[in-house]
C-alpha positions in Angstrom: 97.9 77.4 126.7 101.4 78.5 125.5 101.8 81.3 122.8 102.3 78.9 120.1 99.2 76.8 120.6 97.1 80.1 121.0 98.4 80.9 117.6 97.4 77.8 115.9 93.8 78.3 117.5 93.7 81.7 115.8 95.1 80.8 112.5 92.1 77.9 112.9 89.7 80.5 113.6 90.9 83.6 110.8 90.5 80.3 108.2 86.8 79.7 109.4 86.2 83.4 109.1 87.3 83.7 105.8 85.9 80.8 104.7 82.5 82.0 105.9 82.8 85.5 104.2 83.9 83.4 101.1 80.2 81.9 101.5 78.2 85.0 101.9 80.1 86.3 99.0 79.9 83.5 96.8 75.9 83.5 97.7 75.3 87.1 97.7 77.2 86.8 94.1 74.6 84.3 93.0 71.5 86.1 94.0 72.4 89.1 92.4 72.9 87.4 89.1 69.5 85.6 89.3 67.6 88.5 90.3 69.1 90.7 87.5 68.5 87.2 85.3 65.2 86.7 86.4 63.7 89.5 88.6 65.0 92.5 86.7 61.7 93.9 86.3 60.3 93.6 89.7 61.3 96.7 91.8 61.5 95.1 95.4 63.7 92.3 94.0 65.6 95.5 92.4 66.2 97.2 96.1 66.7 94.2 97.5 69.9 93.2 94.7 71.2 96.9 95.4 71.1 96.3 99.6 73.3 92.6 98.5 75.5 94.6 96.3 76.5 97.0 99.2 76.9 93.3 101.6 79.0 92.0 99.2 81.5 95.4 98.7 81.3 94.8 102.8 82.6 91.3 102.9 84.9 91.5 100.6 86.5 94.2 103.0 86.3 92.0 106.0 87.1 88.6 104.2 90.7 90.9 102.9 90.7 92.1 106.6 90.9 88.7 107.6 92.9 87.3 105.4 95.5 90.0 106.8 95.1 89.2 110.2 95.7 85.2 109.3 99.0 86.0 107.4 100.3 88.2 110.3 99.4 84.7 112.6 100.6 82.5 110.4 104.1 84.7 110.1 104.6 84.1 113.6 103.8 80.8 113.9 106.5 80.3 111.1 108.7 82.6 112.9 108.3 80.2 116.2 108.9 76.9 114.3 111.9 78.3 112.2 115.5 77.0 113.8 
């Protein structure tokens, strides 16, 4: 595999990781909101929202880590293909 085509496969692979923190933070976004909707009284739901808030400060980190890394990838692939 030549540089270019390792590229690609990492640029492939950054997407799917962001796309997967995007997930995790769209669902830890969700289950914080229903259990402050609907479980705001019960104190294990309560710790349980507090230990997803602190998952979801973390993915946000790694998704803009990511999302770093994939534009540093994708700037040398453009560098490669430009004439």
């Amino acid at each position: 595999m030549n540089k270019q085509e390792t590229l690609s496969a990492a640029l492939t692979g950054r997407n799917e990781e962001i796309e997967n923190y995007q997930i995790n933070i769209d669902n830890y976004e969700r289950a914080i909101a229903k259990i402050n909707a609907e479980y705001a009284n019960n104190e294990k739901m309560i710790e349980f929202r507090d230990r997803l808030k602190g998952l979801l400060a973390e993915h946000y980190t790694e998704q803009l880590k990511a999302i770093i890394m994939r534009d540093v990838v994708a700037d040398q692939l453009a560098e490669m293909e430009a004439p």
